[in-house]
C-alpha positions in Angstrom: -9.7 79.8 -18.0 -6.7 79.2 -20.3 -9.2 80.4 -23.7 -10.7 83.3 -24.1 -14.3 82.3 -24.6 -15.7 83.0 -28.1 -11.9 83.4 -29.2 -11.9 81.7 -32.8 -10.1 79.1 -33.8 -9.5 77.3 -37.7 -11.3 74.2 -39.0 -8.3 72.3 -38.8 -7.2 73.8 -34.8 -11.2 72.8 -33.7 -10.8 69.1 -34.7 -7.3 68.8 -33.2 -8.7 69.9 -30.2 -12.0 68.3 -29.8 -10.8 64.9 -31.4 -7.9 63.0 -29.4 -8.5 60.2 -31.6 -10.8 59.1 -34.8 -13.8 58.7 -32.2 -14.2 61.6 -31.1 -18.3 62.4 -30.4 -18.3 65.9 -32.7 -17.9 66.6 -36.7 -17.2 69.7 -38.2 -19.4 70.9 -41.4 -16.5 70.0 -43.8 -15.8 66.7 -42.2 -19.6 65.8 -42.9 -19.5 67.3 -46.2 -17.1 64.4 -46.6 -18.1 61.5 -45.8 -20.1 58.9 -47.3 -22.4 56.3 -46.1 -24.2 58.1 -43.4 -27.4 58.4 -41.7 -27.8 62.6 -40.8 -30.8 63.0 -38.2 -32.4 66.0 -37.9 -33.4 66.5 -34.2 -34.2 70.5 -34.3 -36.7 71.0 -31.3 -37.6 73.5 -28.8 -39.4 73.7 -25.2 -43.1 74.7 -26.2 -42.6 75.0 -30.2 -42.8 75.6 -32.8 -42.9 71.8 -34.2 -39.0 71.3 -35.2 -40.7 69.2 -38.5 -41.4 73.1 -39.8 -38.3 74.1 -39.4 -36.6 71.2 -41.4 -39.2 71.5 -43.8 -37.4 75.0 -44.2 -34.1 73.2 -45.0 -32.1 70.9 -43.4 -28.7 69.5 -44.0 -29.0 67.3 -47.9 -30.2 63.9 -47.0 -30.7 64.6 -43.6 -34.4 62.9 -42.4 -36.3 64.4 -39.1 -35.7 63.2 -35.7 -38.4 64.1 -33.6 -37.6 64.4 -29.9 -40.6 64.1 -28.1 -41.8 61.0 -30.3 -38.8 59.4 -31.2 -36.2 59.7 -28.6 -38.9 59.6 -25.8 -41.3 58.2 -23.8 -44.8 59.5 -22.8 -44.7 62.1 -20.1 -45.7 60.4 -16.4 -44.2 59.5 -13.1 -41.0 58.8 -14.8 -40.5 62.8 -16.2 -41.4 65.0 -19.3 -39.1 63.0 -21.8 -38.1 59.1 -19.8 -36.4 56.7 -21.9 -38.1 55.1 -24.7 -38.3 51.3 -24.3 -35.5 49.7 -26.1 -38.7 48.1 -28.8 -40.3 52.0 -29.4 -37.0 52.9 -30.1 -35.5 50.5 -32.5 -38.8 50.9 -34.1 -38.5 55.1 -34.8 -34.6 54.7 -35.5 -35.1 51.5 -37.9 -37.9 54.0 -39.2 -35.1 57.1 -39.9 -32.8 54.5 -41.5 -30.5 53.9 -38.4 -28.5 50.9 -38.9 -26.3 49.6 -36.6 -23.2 49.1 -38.7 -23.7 52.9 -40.2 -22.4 55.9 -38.9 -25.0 58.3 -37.6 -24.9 62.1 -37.6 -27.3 64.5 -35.7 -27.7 68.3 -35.4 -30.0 71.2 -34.5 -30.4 74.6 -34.9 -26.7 75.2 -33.9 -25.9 74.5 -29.6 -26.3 71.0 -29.9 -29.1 71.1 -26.9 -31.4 69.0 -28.4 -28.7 66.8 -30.6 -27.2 65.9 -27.6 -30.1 64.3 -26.3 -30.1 61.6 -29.9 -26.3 61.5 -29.4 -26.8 60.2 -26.1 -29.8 58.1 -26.7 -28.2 56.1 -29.4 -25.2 55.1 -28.0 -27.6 54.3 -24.6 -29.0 51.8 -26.6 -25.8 50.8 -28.0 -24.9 52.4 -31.2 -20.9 52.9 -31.7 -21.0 55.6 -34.3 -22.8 58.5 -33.8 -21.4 62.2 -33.9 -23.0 65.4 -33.2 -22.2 68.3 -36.3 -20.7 70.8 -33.9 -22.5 74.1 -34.6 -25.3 72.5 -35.8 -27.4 74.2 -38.8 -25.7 77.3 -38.5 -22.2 76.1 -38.9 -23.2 74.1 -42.1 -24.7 77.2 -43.4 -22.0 79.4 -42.6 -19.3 77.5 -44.1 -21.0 77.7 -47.1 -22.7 74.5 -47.9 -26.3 74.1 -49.3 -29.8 73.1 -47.6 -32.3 71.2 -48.9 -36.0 71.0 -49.3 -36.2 67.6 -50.4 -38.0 64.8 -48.3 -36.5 61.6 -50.0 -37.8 58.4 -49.6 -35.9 56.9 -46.6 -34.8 53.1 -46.5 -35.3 51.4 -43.5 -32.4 51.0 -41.4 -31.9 47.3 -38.7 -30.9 49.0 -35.8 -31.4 47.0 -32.6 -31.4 48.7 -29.6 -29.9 47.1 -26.3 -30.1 49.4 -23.4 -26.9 50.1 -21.4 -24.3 51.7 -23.0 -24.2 54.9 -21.4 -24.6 54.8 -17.6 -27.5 55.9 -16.2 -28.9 57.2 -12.8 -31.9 56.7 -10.6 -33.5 59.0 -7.8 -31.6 57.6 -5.5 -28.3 57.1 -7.0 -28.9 60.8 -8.0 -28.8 61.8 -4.3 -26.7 59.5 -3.3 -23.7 61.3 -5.6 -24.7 64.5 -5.2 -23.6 63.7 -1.6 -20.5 61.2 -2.4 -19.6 62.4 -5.3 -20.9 65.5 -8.3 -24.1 65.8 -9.6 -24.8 68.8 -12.1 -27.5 70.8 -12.2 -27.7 71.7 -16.4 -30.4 73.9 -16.0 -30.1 77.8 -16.0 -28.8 79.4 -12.3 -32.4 81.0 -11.7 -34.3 77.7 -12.3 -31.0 76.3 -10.1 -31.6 78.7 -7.3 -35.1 78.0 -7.4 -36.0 81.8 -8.1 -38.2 80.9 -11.2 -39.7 77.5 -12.5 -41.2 78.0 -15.7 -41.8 73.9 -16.6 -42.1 71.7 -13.3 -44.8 72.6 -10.4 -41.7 72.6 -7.7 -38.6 75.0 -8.4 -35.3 73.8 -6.7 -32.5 71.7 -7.1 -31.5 68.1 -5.4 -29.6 69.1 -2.5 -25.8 68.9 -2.7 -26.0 69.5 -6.7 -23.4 71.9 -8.3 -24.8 74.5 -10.6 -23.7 74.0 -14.0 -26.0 75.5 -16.9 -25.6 74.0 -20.5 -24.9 77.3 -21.9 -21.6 77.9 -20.7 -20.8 74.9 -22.4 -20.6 76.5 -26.1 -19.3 79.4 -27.5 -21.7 82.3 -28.5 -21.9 81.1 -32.3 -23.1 77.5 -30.7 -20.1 75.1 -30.9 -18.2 73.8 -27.9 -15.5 75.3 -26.4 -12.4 73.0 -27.1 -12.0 69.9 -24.7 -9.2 71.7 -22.6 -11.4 75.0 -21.7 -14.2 72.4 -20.8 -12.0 70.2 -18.6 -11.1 73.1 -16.5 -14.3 74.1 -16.3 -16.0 71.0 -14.9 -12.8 70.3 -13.0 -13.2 74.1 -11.0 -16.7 72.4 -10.1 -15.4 69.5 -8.5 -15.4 67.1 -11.8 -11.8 65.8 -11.9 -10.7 62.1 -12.1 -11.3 59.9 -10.2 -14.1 61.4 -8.6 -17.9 60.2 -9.8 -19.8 62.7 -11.8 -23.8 62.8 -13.0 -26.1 65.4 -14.6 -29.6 66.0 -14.8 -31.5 68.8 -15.8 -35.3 69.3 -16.0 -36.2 66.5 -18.1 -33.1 64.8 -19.0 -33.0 66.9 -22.6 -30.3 69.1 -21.4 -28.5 67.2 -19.2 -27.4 65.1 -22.3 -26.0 68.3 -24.1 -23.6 67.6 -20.5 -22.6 64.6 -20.9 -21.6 65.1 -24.0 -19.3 68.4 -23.0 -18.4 66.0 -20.2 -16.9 63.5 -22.8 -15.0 65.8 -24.8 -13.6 67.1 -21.8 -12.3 63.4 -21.2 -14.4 63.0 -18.0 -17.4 60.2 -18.2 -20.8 61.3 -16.8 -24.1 59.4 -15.8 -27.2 60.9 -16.5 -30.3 61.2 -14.1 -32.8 60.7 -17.2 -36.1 61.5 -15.4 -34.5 64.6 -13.8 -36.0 67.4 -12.4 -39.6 66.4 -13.2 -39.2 63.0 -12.0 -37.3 64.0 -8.4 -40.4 66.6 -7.9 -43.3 63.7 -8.7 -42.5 62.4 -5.0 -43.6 64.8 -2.6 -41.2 63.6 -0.1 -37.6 64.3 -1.8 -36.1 66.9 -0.4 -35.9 70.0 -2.8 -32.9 73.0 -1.5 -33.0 76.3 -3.3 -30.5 79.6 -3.1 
């Protein structure tokens, strides 16, 4: 690939890169630091714990109010998967809750890869929100560029977000299989859980057959922020994501596979996302499962 990975780069080189226009789906620390009038989720949250709340409870980013994943930007666990799709009513409820409004921009972060941010990111502009941006780096950028955490749990003015599902695509089972065979599906998950050599989560361990291997991880650089939009688009594109050609992800509950579309975007390629996943193809006993 054309840049070395982990090579750094200036503030100012990092937003010409990732931006390619005044919407681009990341923010630095300084460009937050910056701006006015915005709604900062906190969505810091990890597979089996601790409770992200404890964390921002810690500090979080000044102003910034909790997001939390499994209650907020989820649905019960079932048939559908681990973490389906709120209904568009639970979720305008929990964002009008955080003080999401439609009109304002909306900033969310995590601990620093964006794994878990991705996931409100892609959530909110699902269910039709314009403005949302994800702090690139997360936590540990804003820390590291010297600006100051808070303790402080504000009171927080409720916000009159609607939420109207469709405004990121989205795929089925079906429509899953059917482009992992016409077209590219990604597999976000780590290669082990890929090959189907370990399963720590779901009760089978596989992948949908005809699904490219493509962990999160390789999306960001060591410290946690993406790799600029031209390292990414080679990347997908040596997997068989080019133009023209229809691309999905899903990972093992549709947490992950998020974090993808969003490196997906940047690159300039648009992704679906298989939102039940993993743990929604394995719930029928009679999809196929491939390993290796």
């Amino acid at each position: 690939m054309s840049e070395r990975v982990g090579e750094e780069r200036t503030g100012e080189q990092r937003i010409g890169e990732h931006r390619g226009g005044e919407h681009s789906p990341l923010i630095t620390p300084e460009e937050l630091a910056a701006l006015a009038g915005v709604t900062i989720l906190d969505v810091r949250w990890r597979l089996g714990g601790p409770p992200g709340i404890e964390s921002y409870r810690e500090g979080h980013v000044p102003g910034a109010v909790f997001c939390d994943l499994n209650a907020d930007l989820a649905a019960p666990p079932g048939p559908a998967g681990r973490h389906p799709l709120p209904s568009p009513e639970d979720f305008g409820a929990a964002m009008r809750r955080l003080g999401v409004s439609g009109a304002r921009p909306v900033v969310v972060y995590d601990d620093a890869d964006s794994t878990s941010a991705a996931r409100a990111w892609w959530t909110l502009r699902y269910f039709g929100h314009g403005d949302v941006r994800v702090l690139d780096g997360g936590l540990r950028a804003w820390t590291r560029a010297g600006l100051p955490v808070s303790k402080e749990e504000g009171p927080v003015t409720p916000g009159d977000f609607t939420a109207r599902p469709g405004g990121m695509p989205v795929l089925d089972a079906g429509q899953a299989a059917a482009l992992a065979a016409d077209g590219v599906l990604l597999d976000a998950r780590a290669a082990e859980r890929y090959r189907g050599e370990v399963e720590p989560v779901d009760p089978v361990a596989g992948h949908i057959p005809g699904a490219v291997s493509a962990p999160t991880s390789e999306n960001v650089e060591p410290g946690g922020r993406f790799h600029s939009g031209s390292f990414l688009r080679e990347r997908f594109n040596t997997l068989g994501a080019v133009e023209g050609v229809p691309v999905g992800a899903y990972c093992g509950s549709g947490v992950t596979a998020a974090h993808e579309v969003l490196a997906l975007e940047i690159a300039g390629l648009p992704a679906a996302l298989y939102a039940g996943s993993w743990s929604n193809w394995v719930a029928d006993p009679g999809r196929r499962v491939a390993t290796g």
